[in-house]
VMD Tcl script that draws the C-alpha trace (Angstrom):
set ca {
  {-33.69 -62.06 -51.14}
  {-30.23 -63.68 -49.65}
  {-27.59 -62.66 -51.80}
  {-23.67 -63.99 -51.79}
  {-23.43 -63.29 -48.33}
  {-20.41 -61.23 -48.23}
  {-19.76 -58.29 -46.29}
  {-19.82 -56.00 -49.06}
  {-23.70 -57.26 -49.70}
  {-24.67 -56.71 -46.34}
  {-23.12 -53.17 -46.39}
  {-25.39 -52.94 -49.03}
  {-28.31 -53.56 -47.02}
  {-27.58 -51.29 -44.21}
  {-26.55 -48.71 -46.41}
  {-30.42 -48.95 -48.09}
  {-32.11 -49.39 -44.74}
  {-29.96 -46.13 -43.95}
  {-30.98 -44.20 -46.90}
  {-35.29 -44.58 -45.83}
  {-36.67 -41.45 -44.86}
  {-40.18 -42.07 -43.48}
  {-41.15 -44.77 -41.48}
  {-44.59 -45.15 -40.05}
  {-46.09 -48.01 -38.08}
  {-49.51 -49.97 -38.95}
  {-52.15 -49.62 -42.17}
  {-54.08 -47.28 -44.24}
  {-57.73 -48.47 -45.12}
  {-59.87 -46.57 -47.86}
  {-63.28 -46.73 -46.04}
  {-66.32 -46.00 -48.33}
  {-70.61 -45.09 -47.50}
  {-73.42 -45.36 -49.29}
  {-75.92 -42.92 -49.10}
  {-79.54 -43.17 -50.46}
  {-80.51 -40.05 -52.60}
  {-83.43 -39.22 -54.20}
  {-84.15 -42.98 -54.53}
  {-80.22 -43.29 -55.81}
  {-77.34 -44.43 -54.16}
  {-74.57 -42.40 -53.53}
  {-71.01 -43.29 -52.76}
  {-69.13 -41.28 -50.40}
  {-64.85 -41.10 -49.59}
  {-62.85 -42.54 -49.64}
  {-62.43 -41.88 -46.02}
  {-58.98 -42.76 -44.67}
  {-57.88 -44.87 -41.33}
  {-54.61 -45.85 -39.96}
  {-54.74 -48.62 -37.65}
  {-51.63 -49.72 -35.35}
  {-51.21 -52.23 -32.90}
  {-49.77 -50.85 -30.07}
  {-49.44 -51.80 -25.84}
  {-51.59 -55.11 -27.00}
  {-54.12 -53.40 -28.41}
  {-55.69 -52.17 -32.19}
  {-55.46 -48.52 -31.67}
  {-57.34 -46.68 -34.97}
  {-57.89 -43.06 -35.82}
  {-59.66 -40.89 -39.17}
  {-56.90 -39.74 -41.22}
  {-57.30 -36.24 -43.34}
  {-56.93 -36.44 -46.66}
  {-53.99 -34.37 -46.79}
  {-52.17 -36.08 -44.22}
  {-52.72 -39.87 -46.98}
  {-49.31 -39.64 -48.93}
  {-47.12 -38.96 -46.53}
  {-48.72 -41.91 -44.04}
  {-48.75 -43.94 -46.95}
  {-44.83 -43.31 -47.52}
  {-44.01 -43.84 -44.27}
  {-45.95 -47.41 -43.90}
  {-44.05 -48.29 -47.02}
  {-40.81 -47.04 -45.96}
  {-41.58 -49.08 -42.56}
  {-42.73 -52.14 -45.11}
  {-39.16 -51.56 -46.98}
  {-37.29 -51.59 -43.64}
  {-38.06 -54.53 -42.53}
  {-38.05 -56.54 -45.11}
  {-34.47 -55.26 -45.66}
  {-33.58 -56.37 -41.56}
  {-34.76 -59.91 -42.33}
  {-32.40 -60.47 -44.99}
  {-29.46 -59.06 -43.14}
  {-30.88 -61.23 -40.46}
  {-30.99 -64.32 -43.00}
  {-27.45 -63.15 -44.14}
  {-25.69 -63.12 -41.28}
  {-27.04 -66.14 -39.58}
  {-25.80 -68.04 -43.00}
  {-22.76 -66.37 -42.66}
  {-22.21 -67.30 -38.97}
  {-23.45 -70.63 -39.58}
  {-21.03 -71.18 -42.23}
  {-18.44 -69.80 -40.03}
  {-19.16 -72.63 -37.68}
  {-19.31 -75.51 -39.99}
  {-16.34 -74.65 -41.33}
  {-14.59 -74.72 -37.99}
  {-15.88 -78.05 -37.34}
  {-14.44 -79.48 -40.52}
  {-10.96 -77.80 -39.66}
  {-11.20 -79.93 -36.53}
  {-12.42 -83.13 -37.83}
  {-9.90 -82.97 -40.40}
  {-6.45 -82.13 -38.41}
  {-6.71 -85.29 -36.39}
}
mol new
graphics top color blue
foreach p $ca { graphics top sphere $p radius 0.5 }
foreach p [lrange $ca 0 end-1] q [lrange $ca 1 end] { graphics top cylinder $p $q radius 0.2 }
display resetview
């Protein structure tokens, strides 16, 4: 999402990146079993695990159920982040770019 590009717009983003909360690194899987009853199967869970990747390696643990929502919030607030960085990224390297192109053509043309 690049917008204009002007200052104002990437205020904008850093004022939204500002405003999130919770921020939580990695996934939430719903993990589910099947159990064999009385000649019926049964499904149990969902049971909950957060995965990160972290010092070059998948590091998991069981989450409690009352600990879900506010991992989940966090992992989207993380999600949110940085997809609001990339476009300040993508913003100002326009901008800068732009910058410099129009430099070029103010020398090219005053000769």
């Amino acid at each position: 999402m690049i917008m204009n590009n002007s200052k104002s717009e990437r205020e904008s983003l850093l004022r939204q990146m500002g405003e999130i909360d919770a921020m939580c690194r990695g996934r939430l899987t719903e993990e589910y079993r099947e159990r064999h009853e009385n000649g019926e199967s049964v499904r149990l869970g969902p049971y909950y695990k957060h995965q990160v990747w972290e010092d070059g390696h998948n590091k998991s643990r069981r989450v409690k159920a009352d600990e879900v929502e506010h991992l989940r919030k966090g992992i989207e607030g993380m999600d949110k982040f940085k997809e609001l960085s990339k476009d300040y990224i993508d913003a100002s390297v326009e901008l800068t770019e732009k910058g410099k192109i129009d430099e070029a053509d103010a020398k090219k043309n005053s000769g």
